[in-house]
C-alpha positions, 0 to 999 in steps of 0.5 A: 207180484214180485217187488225186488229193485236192483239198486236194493242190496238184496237185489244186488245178492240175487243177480251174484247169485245167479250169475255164480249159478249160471257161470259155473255151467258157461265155465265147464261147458268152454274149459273142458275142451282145452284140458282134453289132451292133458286129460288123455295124457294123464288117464291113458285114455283114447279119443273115444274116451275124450269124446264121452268126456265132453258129451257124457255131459251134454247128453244129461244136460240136453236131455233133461234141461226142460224137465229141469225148469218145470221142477222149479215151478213145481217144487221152488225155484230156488230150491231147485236151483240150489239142488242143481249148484250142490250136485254140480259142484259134487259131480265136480269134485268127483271128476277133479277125483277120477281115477280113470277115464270111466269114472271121469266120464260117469261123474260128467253126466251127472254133472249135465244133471245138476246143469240141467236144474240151475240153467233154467234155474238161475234165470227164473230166479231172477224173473221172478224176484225182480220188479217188473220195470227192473227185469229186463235191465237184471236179464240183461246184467246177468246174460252179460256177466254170464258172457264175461264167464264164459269168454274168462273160461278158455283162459281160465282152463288153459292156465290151470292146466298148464298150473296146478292141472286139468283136475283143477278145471273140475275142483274150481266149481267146489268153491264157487258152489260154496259161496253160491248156495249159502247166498242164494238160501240167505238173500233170494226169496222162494217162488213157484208155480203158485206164488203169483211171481208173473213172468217167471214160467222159464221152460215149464213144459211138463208142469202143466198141461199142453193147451196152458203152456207158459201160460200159468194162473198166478196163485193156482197150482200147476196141474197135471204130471211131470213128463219124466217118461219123455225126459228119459226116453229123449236123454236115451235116445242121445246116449244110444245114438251117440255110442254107436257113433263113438264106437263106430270106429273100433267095430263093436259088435254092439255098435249096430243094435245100440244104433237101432235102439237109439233109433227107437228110443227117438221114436218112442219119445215122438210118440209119447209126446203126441200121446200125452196130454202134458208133453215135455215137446209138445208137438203143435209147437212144430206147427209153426214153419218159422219155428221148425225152420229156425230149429233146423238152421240151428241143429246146423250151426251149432252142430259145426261149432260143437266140432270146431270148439272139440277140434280146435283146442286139440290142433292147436296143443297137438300139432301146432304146439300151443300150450293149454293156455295158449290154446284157450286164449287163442279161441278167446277172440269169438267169445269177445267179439259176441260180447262187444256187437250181439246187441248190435247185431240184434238191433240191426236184425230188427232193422232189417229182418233176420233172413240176411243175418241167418244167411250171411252169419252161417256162411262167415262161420264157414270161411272162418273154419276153412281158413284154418286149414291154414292152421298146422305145425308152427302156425303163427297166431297174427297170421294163421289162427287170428283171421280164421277167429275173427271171421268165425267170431264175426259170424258169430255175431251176426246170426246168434241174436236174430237166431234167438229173436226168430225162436220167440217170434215164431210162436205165441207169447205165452210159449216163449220160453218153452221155445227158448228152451227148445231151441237151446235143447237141440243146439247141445243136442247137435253139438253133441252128436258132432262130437260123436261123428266127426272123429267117424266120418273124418276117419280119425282113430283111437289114437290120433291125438297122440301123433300130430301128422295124423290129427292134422290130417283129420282136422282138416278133413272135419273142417271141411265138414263143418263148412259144409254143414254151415253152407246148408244151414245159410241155405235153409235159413234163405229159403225158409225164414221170413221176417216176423210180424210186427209187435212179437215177442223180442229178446230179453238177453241182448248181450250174450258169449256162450258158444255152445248153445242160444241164450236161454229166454224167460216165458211171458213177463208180467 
């Protein structure tokens, strides 16, 4: 059993271990975004070039992202762990490095790679380090610090790219890598599948097998074969999907059959998950209605947030002049007020039920992306940008912590944390695609980013979309989600600030 207490100075060594860990991802996955116009500038690159610099990376991290977990309980959390944050940080000083857009885009998907081993990884090392009665207060200390990063990100973007430059937003993960690694190697104790550290099975689909998932004998070692072909098969069918999508506008001959391919792949990867006996996405899990149901509100909310946090960093530097700083900061209000009222909000879905929240949430993100219509040439923050924030921000707040709390609900206990992951799998997955789409259905080419008429035209158009978007996922969420039955599994990370997907959950905890 693990025996670690907070208050002991190696407890205290683990959770900044995890925290430096996780930040890095939270930090990449919301700086990005505001260093893409610079980025564009210096390489002489298209918006299809911009576009694969922000999804190159979320293809590798949401297609691998389970496999990644399951390798820490076969092979040593920490281990893996530390694996993920030196290839990250090496996958960042080759983006800081790139020459040119292709290299810069082939250096994020492996960056998406190493995101994939320390997610996960950062939480089951705190899982399973921990003393059971100081667990949930060290979950929660670190999904709060993480959220602290992640609302420090768009600031802190903002002000290398209007400082030293955008390669610096890449080369900061280089030292934060230096000092995690050596700590976690030094102070966080080793664990696996077979060490007997209870409650720390995060993700471990594919480490054992179906009829066992979440649900590992302390001291037996895992059974059964990694699920590398499903892993593969999913991650391609992201990457075919989302070519054809980002190439759609040029006319490629190649865009038709690589769509079809795509297609395949996503088939395949749905008949290999029936057919194998150790799936990565076992499909029974779907047998759940309130599972699926909450799956398919979330492919919608975070679909329009994957577009409006793309978009809205270039309006606000390409057509209403803000500067990379001003423009991070600008954003910076939805991340706070996550901060500030999740666990309330949390709270009071626990009240009430999570089918008001998922409606009402949903439907306040959407007047919030369409009141910034009103954001164009000359827009004044206090009167333009800020109330479009706040009430996308308060939504936000409002569907977030029941969202996560309706997942683990949804299945047994022993599954939560492969439902936890699932969930966060296909939120990265449908911000993705957005990217890849919106820039298509809104009509925007090659080159919008550069004239601010023309980019103005086409936000406002990708607004609307994302509210529409919105509007079915408050629809779907009122005709299908129900209140859970009483004594089910809660939420473990109660404060929380990431933008871009659910907060990661931890399987049965001991």
């Amino acid at each position: 059993m693990p025996d670690v207490r907070l208050a002991s100075p190696q407890g205290r060594w683990i959770l900044l271990t995890t925290v430096l860990g996780s930040s890095m991802a939270l930090l990449d996955s919301t700086v990005v975004n505001v260093a893409l116009p610079r980025i564009g500038q210096d390489l002489d690159a298209d918006l299809a070039a911009l576009q694969w610099t922000v999804n190159a990376y979320m293809v590798t991290l949401a297609g691998l992202i389970l496999l990644g977990g399951s390798l820490g309980d076969r092979y040593g959390r920490r281990k893996v762990f530390v694996i993920g944050v030196v290839w990250f940080a090496a996958a960042s000083l080759l983006c800081g490095l790139a020459p040119n857009a292709g290299v810069l885009v082939a250096a994020r998907a492996l960056q998406g790679a190493g995101g994939a081993l320390l997610t996960p990884g950062s939480l089951a090392l705190i899982q399973a380090s921990f003393h059971p009665d100081d667990r949930g207060r060290a979950v929660g200390l670190w999904s709060g610090f993480g959220g602290i990063g992640a609302a420090v990100g768009p600031f802190l973007g903002g002000w290398l790219v209007d400082g030293p430059g955008w390669r610096w937003v890449f080369l900061l993960n280089v030292p934060l890598a230096l000092l995690c690694a050596p700590i976690a190697v030094r102070h966080v104790p080793e664990s696996d599948a077979r060490s007997g550290a209870r409650g720390a099975e995060v993700l471990d689909a594919g480490a054992v097998d179906a009829g066992a998932l979440g649900a590992k004998t302390p001291g037996r070692a895992p059974r059964g074969h990694f699920d590398v072909l499903g892993a593969a098969l999913g991650a391609l069918a992201l990457a075919l999907v989302t070519y054809a999508l980002i190439e759609a506008p040029g006319g490629s001959l190649f865009v038709g059959p690589v769509a079809v391919a795509g297609v395949a792949a996503g088939v395949a990867f749905v008949v290999v998950e029936r057919r194998r006996p150790e799936p990565m996405m076992p499909p029974d899990i779907f047998a759940s209605r309130q599972f699926t149901a909450v799956n398919l509100v979330t492919l919608c909310v975070y679909a329009a947030f994957g577009g409006f946090f793309f978009l809205s960093a270039v309006q606000l530097q390409v057509v209403a002049g803000y500067s990379a700083l001003g423009a991070g900061t600008a954003l910076l209000p939805t991340t706070v007020l996550m901060l500030l009222l999740s666990a309330r909000s949390g709270e009071l879905a626990e009240r009430i039920g999570p089918r008001l929240p998922l409606t009402v949430g949903p439907l306040l993100c959407a007047a919030g992306m369409l009141l910034m219509l009103r954001v164009g040439e000359d827009a004044r923050y206090l009167t333009d940008v800020l109330p479009a924030v706040l009430v996308l921000g308060l939504g936000m707040v409002s569907l977030v912590a029941p969202l996560t709390a309706t997942v683990l609900a949804s299945v047994d206990v022993s599954r939560a944390g492969l439902a936890s992951g699932i969930n966060n799998a296909a939120a990265r997955a449908a911000g993705l695609v957005a990217v890849a789409a919106l820039p298509l259905v809104t009509g925007m080419g090659p080159e919008a980013y550069r004239s601010a008429p023309a980019f103005d035209h086409a936000f406002d158009r990708a607004m609307a979309v994302c509210a529409g978007v919105l509007v079915v996922g408050a629809v779907l969420a009122w005709a299908t989600v129900r209140r859970p039955a009483p004594g089910c599994r809660k939420p473990e990370c109660r404060r929380h600030g990431s933008v871009v997907a659910p907060p990661l959950e931890g399987g049965r905890r001991g």
